[in-house]
DOVEXZA-991183 format. One record per atom (N, C-alpha, C, O): residue number from 1; x, y, z; atom name. Coordinates in pm, whole numbers, always signed. Layout:
{seq->NUM X->X Y->Y Z->Z atom->CA}
...
***
This chain:
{seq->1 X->+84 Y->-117 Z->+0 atom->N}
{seq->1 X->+0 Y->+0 Z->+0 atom->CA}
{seq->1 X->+89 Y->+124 Z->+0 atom->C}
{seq->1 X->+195 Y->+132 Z->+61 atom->O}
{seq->2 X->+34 Y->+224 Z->-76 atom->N}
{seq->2 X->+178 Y->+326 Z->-142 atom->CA}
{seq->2 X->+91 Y->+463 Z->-27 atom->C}
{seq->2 X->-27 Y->+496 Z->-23 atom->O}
{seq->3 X->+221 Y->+518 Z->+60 atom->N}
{seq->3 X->+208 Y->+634 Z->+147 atom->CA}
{seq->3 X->+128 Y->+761 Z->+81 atom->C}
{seq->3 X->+158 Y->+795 Z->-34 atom->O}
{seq->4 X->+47 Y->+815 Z->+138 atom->N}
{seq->4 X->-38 Y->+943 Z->+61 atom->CA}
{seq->4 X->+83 Y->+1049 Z->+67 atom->C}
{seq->4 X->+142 Y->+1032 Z->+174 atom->O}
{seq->5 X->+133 Y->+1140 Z->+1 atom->N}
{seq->5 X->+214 Y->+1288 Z->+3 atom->CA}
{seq->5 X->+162 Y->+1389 Z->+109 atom->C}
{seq->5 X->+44 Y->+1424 Z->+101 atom->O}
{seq->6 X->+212 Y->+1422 Z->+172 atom->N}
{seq->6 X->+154 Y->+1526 Z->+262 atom->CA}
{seq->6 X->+104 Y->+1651 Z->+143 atom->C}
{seq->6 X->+122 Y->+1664 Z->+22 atom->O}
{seq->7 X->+49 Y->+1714 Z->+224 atom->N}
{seq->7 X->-44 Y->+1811 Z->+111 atom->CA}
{seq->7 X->+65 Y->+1942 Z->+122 atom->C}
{seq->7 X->+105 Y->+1997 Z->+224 atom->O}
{seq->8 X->+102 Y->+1976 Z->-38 atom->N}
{seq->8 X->+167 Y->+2080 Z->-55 atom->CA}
{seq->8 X->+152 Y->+2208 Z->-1 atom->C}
{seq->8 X->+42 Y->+2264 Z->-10 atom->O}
{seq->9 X->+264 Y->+2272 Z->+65 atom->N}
{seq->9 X->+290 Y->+2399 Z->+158 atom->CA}
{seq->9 X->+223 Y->+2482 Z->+34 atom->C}
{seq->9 X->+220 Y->+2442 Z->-82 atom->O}
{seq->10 X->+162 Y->+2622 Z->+88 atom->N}
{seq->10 X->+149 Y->+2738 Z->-21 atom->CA}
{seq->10 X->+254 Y->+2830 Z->+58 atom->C}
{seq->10 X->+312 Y->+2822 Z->+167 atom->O}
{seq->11 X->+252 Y->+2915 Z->-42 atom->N}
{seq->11 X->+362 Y->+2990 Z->-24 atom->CA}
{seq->11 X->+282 Y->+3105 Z->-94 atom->C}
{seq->11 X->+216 Y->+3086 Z->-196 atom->O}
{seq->12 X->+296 Y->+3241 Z->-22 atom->N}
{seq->12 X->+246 Y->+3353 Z->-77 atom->CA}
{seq->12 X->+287 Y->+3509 Z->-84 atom->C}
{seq->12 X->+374 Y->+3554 Z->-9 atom->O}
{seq->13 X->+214 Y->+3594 Z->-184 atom->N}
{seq->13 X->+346 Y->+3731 Z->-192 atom->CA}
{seq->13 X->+421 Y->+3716 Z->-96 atom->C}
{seq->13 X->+533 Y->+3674 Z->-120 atom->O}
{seq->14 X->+369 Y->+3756 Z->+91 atom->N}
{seq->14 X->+432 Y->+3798 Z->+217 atom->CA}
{seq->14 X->+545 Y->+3729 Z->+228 atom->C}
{seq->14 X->+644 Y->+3792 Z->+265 atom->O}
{seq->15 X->+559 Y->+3572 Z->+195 atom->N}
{seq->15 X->+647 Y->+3528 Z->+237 atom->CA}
{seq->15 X->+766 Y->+3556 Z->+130 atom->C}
{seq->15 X->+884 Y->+3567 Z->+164 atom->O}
{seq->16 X->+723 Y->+3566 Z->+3 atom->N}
{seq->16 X->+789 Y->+3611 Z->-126 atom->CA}
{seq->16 X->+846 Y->+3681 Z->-84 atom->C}
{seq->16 X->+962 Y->+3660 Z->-49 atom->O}
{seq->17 X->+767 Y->+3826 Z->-69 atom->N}
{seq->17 X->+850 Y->+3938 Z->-2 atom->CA}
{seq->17 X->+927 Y->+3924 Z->+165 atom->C}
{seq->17 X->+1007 Y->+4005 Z->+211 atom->O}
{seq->18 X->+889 Y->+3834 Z->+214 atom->N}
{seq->18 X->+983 Y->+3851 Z->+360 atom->CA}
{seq->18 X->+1183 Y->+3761 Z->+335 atom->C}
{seq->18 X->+1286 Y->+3795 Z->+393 atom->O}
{seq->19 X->+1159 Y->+3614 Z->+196 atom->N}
{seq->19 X->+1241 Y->+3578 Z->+176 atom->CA}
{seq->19 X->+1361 Y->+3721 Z->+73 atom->C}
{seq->19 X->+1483 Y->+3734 Z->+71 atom->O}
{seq->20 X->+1291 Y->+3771 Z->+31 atom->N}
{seq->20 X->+1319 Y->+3899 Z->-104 atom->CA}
{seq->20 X->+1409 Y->+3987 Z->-7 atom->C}
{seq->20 X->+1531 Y->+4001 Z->-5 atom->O}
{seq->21 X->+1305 Y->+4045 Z->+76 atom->N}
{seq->21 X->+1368 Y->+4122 Z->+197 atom->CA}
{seq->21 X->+1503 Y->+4083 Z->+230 atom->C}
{seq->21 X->+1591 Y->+4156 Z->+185 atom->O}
{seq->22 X->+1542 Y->+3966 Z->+311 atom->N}
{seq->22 X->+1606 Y->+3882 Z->+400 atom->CA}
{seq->22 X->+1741 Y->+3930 Z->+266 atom->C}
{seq->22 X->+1813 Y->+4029 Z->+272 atom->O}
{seq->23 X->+1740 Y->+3831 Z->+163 atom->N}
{seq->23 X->+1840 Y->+3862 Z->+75 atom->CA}
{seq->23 X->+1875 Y->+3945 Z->-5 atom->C}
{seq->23 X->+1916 Y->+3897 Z->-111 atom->O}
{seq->24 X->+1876 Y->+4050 Z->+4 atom->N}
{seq->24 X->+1861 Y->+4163 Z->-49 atom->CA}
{seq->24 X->+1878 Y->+4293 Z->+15 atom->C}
{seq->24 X->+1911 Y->+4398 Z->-38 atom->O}
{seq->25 X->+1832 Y->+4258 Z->+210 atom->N}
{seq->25 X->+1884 Y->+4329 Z->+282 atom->CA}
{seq->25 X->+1785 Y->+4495 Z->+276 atom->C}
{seq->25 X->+1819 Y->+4607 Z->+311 atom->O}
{seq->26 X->+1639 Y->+4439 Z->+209 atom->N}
{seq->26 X->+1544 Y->+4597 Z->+262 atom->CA}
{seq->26 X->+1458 Y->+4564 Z->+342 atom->C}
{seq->26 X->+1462 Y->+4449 Z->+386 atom->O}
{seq->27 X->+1373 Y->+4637 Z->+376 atom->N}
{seq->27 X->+1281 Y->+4624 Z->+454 atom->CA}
{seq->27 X->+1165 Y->+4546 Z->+387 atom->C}
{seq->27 X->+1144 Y->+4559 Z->+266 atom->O}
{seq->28 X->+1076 Y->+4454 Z->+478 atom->N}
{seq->28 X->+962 Y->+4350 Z->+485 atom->CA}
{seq->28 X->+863 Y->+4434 Z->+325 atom->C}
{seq->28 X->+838 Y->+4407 Z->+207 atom->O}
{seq->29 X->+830 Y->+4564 Z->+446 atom->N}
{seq->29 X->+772 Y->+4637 Z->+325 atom->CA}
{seq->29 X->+793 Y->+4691 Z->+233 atom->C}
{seq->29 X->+683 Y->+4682 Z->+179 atom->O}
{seq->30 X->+836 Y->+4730 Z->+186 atom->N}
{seq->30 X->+941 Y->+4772 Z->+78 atom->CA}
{seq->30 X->+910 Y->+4635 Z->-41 atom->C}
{seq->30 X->+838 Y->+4650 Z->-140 atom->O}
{seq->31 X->+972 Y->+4520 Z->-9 atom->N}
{seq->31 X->+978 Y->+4435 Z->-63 atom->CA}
{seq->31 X->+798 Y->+4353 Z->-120 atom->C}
{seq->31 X->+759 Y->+4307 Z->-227 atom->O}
{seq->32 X->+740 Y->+4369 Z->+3 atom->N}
{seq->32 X->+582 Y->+4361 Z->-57 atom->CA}
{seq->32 X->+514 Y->+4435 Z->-149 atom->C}
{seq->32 X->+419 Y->+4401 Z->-219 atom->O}
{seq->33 X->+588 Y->+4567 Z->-138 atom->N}
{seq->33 X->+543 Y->+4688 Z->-261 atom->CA}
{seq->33 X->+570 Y->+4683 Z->-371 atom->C}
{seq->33 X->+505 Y->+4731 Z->-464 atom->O}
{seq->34 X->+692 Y->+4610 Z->-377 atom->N}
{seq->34 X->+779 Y->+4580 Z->-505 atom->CA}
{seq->34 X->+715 Y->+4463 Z->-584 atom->C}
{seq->34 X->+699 Y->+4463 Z->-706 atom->O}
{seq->35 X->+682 Y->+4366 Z->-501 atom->N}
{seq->35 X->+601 Y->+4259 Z->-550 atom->CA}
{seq->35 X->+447 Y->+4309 Z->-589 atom->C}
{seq->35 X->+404 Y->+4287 Z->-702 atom->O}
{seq->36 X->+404 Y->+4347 Z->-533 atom->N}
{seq->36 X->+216 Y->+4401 Z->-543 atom->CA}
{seq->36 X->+231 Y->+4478 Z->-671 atom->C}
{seq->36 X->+142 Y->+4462 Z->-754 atom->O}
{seq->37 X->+347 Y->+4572 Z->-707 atom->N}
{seq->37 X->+331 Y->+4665 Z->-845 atom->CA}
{seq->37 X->+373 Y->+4571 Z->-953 atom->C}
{seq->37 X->+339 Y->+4592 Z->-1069 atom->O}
{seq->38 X->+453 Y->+4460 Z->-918 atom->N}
{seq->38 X->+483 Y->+4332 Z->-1016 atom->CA}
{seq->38 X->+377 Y->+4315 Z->-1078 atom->C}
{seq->38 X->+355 Y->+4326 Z->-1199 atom->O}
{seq->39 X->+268 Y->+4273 Z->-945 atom->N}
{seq->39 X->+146 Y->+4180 Z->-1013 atom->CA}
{seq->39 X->+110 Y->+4260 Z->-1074 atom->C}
{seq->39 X->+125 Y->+4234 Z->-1193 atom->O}
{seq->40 X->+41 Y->+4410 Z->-1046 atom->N}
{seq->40 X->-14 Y->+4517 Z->-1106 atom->CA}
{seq->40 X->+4 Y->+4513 Z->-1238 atom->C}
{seq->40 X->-75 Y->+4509 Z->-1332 atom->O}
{seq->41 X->+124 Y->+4515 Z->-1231 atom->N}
{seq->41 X->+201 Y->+4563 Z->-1404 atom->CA}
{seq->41 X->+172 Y->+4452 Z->-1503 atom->C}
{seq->41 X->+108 Y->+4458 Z->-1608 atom->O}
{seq->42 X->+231 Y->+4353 Z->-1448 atom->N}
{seq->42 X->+196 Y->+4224 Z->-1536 atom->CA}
{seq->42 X->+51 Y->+4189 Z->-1542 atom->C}
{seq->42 X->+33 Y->+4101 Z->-1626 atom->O}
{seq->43 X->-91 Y->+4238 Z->-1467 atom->N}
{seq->43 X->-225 Y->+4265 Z->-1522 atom->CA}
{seq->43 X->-230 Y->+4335 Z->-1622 atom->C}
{seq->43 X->-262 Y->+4290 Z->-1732 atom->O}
{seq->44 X->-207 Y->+4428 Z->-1604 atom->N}
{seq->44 X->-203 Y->+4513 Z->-1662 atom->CA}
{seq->44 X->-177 Y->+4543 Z->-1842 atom->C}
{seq->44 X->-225 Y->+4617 Z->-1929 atom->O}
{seq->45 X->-65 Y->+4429 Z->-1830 atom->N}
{seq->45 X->+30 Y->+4413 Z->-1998 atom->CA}
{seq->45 X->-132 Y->+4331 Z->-2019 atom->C}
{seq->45 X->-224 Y->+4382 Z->-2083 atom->O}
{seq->46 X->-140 Y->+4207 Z->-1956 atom->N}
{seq->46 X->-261 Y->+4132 Z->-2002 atom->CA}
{seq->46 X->-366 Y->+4148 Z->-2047 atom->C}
{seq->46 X->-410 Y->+4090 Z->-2146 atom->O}
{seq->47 X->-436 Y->+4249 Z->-1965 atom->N}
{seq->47 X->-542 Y->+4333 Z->-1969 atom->CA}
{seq->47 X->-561 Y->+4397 Z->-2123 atom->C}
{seq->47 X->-664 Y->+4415 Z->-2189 atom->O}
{seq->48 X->-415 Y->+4426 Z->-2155 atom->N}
{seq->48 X->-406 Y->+4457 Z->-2309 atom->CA}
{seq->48 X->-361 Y->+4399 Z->-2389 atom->C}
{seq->48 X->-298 Y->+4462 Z->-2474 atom->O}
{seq->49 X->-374 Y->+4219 Z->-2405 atom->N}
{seq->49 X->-313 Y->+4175 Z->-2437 atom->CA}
{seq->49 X->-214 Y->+4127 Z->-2475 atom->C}
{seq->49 X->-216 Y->+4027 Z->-2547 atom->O}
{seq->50 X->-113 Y->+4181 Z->-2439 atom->N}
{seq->50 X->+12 Y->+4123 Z->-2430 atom->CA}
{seq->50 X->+71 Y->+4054 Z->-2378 atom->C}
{seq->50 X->+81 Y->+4079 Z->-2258 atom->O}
{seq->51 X->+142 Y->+3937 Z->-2423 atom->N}
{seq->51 X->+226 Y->+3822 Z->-2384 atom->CA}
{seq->51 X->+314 Y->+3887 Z->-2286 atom->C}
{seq->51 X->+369 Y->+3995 Z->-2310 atom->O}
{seq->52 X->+329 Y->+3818 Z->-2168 atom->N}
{seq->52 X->+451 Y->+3892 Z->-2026 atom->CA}
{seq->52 X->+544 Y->+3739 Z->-2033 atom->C}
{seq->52 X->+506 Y->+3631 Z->-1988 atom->O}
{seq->53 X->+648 Y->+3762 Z->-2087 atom->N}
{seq->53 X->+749 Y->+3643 Z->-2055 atom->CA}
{seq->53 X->+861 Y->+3698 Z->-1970 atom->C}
{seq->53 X->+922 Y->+3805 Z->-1964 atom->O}
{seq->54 X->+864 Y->+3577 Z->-1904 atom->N}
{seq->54 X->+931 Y->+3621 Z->-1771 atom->CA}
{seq->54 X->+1102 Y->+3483 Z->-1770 atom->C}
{seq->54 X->+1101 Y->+3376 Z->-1709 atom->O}
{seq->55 X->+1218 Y->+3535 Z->-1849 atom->N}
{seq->55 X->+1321 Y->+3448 Z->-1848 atom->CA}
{seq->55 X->+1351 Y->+3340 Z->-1746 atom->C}
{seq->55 X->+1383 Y->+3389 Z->-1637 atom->O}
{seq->56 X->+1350 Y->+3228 Z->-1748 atom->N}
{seq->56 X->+1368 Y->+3128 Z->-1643 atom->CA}
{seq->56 X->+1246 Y->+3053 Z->-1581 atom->C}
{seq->56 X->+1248 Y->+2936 Z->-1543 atom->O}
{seq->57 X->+1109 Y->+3161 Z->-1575 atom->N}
{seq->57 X->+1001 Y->+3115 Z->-1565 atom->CA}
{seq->57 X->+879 Y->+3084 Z->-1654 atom->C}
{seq->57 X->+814 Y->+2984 Z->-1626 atom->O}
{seq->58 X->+833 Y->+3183 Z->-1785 atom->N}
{seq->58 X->+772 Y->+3109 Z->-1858 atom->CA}
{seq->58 X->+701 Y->+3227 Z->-1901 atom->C}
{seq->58 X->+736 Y->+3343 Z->-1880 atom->O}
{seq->59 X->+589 Y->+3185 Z->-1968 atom->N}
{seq->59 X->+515 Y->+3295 Z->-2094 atom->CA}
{seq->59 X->+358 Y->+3290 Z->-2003 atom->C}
{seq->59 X->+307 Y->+3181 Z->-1977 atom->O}
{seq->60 X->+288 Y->+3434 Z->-1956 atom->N}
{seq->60 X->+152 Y->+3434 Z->-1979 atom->CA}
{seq->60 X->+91 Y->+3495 Z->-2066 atom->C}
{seq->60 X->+130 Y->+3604 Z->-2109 atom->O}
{seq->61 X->-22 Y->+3432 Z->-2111 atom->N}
{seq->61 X->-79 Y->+3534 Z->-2182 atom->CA}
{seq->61 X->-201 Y->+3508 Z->-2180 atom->C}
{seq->61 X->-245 Y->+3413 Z->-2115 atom->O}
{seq->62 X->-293 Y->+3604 Z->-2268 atom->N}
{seq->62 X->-471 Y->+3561 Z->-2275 atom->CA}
{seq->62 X->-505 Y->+3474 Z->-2346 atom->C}
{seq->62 X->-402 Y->+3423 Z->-2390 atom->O}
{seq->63 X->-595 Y->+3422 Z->-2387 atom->N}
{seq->63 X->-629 Y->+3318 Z->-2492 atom->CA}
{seq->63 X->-802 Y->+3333 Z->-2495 atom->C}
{seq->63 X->-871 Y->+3341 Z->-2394 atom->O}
{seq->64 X->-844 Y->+3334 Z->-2614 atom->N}
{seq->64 X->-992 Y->+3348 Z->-2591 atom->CA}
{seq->64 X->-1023 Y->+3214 Z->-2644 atom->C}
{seq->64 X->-981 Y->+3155 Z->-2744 atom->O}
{seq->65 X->-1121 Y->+3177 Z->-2536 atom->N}
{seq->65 X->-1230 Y->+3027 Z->-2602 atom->CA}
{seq->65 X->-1324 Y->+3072 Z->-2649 atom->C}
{seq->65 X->-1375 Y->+3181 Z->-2620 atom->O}
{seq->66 X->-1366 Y->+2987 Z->-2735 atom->N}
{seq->66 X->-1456 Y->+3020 Z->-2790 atom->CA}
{seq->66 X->-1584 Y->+2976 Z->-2752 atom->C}
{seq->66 X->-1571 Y->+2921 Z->-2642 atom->O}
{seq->67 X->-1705 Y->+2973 Z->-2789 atom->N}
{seq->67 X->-1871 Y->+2966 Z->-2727 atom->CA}
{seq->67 X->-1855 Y->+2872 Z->-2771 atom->C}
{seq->67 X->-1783 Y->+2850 Z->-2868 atom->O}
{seq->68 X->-1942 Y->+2764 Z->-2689 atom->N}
{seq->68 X->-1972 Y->+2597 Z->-2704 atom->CA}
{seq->68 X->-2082 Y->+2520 Z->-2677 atom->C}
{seq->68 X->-2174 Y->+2596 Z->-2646 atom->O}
{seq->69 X->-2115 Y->+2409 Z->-2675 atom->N}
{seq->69 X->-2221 Y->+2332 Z->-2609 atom->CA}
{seq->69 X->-2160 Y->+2270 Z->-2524 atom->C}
{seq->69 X->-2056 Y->+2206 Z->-2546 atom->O}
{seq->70 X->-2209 Y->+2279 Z->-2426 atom->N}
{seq->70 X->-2177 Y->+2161 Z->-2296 atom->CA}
{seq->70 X->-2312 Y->+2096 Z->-2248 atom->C}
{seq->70 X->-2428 Y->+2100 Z->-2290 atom->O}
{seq->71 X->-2261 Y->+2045 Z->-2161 atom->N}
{seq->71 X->-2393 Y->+1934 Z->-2075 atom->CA}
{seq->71 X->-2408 Y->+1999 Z->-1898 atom->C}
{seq->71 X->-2331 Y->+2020 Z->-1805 atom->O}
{seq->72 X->-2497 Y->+2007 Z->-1913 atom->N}
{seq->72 X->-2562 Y->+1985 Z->-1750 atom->CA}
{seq->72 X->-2509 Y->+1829 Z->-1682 atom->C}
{seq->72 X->-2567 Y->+1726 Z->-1718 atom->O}
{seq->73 X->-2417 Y->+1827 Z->-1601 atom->N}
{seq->73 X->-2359 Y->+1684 Z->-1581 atom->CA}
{seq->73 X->-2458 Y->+1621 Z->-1478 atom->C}
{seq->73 X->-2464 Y->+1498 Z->-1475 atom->O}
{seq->74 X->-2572 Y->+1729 Z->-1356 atom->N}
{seq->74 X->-2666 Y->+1668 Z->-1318 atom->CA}
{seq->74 X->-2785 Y->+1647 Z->-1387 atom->C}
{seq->74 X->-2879 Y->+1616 Z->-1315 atom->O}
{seq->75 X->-2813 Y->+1657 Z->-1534 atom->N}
{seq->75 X->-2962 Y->+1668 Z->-1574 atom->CA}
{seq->75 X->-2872 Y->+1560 Z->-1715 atom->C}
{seq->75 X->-2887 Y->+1438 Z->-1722 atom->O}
{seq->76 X->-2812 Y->+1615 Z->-1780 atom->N}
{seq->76 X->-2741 Y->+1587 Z->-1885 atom->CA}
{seq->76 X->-2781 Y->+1648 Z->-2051 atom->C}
{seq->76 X->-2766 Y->+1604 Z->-2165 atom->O}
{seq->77 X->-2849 Y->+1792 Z->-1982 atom->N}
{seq->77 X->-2926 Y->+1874 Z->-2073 atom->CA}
{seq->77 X->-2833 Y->+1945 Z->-2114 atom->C}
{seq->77 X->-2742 Y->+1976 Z->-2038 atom->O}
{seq->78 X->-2838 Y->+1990 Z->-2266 atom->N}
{seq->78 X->-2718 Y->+2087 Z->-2360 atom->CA}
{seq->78 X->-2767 Y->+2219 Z->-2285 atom->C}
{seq->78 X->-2882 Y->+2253 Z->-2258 atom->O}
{seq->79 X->-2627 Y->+2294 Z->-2255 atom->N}
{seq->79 X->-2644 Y->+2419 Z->-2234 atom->CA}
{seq->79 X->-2544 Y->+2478 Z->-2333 atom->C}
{seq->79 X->-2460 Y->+2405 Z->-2387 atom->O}
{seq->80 X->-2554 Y->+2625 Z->-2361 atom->N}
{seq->80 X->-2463 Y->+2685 Z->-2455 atom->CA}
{seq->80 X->-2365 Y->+2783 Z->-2372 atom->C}
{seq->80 X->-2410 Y->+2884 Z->-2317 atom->O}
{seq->81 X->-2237 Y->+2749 Z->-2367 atom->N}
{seq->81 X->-2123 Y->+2790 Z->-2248 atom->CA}
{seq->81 X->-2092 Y->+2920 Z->-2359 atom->C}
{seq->81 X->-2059 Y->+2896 Z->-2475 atom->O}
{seq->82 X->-2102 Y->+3023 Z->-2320 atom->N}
{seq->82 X->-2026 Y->+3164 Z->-2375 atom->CA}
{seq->82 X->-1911 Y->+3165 Z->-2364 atom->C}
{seq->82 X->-1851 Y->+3117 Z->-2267 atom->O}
{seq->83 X->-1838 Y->+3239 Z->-2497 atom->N}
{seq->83 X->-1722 Y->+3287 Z->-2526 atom->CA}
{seq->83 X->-1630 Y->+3356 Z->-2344 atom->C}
{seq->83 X->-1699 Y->+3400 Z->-2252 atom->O}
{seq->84 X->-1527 Y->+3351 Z->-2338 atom->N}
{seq->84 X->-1450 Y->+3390 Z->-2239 atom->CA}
{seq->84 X->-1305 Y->+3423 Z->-2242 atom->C}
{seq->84 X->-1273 Y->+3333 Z->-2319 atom->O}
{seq->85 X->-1227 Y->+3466 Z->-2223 atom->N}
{seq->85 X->-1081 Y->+3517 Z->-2187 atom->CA}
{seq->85 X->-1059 Y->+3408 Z->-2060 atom->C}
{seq->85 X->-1133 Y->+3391 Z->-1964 atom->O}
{seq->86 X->-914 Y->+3333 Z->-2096 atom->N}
{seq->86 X->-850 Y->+3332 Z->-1970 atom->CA}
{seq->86 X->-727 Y->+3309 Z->-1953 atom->C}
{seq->86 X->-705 Y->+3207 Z->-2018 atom->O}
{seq->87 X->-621 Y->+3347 Z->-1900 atom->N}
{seq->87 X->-482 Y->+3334 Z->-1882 atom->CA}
{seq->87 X->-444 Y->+3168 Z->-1869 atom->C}
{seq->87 X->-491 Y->+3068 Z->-1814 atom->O}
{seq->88 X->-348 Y->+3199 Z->-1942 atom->N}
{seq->88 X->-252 Y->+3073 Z->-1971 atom->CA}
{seq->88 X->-96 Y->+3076 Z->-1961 atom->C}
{seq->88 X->-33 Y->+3156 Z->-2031 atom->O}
{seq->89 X->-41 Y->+2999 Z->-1884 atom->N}
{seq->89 X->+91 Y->+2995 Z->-1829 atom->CA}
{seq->89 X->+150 Y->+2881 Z->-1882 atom->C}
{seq->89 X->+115 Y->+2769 Z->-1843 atom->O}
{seq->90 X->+277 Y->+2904 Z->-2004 atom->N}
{seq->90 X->+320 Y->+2789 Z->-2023 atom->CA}
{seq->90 X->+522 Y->+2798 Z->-1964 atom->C}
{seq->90 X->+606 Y->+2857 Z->-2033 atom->O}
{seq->91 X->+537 Y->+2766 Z->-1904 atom->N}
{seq->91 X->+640 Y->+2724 Z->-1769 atom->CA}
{seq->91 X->+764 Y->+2743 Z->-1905 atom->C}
{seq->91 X->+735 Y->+2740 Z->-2024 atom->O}
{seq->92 X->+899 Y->+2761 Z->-1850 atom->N}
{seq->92 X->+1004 Y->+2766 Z->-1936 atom->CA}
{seq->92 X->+1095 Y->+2649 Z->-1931 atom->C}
{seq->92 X->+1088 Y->+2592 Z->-1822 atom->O}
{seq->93 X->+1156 Y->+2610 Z->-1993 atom->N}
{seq->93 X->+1220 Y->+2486 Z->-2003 atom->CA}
{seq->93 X->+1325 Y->+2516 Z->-1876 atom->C}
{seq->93 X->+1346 Y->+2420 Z->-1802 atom->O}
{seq->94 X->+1376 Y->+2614 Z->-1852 atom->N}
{seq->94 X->+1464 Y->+2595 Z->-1702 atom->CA}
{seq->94 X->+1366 Y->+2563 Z->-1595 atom->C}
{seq->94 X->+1406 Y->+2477 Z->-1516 atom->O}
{seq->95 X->+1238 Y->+2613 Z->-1573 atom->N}
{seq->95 X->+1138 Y->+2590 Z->-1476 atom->CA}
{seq->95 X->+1130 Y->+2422 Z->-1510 atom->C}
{seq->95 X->+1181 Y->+2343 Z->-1430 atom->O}
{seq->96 X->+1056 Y->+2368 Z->-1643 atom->N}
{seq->96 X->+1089 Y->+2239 Z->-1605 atom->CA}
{seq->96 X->+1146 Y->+2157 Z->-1601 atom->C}
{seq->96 X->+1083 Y->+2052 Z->-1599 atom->O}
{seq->97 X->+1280 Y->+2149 Z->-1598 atom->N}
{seq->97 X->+1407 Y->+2116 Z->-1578 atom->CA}
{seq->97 X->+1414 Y->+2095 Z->-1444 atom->C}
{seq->97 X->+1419 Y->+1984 Z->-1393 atom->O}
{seq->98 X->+1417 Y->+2257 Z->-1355 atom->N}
{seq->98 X->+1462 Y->+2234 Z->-1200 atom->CA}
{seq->98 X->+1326 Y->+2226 Z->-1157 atom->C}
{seq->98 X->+1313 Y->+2305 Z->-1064 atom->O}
{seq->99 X->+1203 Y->+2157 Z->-1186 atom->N}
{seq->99 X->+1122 Y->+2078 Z->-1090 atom->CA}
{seq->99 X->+1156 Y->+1947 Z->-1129 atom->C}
{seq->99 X->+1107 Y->+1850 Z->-1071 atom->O}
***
């Protein structure tokens, strides 16, 4: 009988920014600000479509689906799923390398 994995740690901006801080030698906050205008910015490119590639880590960008039929999986009745936007992250070959 094969052992279950303990359930993966999250890890989030704060700690981003408290490890950022630590090596780098600024302050906690400072370093959370720096990160929060990251995300900002990189919405932002998206928001207008533009591809944000990020060296070592990988490419996001938008992608539109298109309108479809799907199923009601409790009834199993066709519904018609609308068109949508949604970000897509494809990882860089050093990212999957060092996982």
């Amino acid at each position: 009988m094969a052992a279950t994995s303990p359930k993966a740690a999250t890890v989030t901006l704060k700690h981003l920014a408290a490890d950022l801080a630590e090596k780098h030698k600024i302050a906690k906050k400072q370093a959370e600000t720096i990160l929060n205008d990251l995300v900002d910015l990189i919405t932002a490119q998206l928001k207008k479509g533009t591809r944000v590639r990020m060296v070592g880590l990988g490419i996001l960008q938008v992608r539109n689906r298109a309108a479809r039929m799907g199923r009601n999986p409790a009834t199993g009745a066709p519904i018609q799923i609308k068109a949508s936007k949604k970000v897509a992250f494809r990882a860089a070959k050093e990212l999957k390398e060092a996982v």
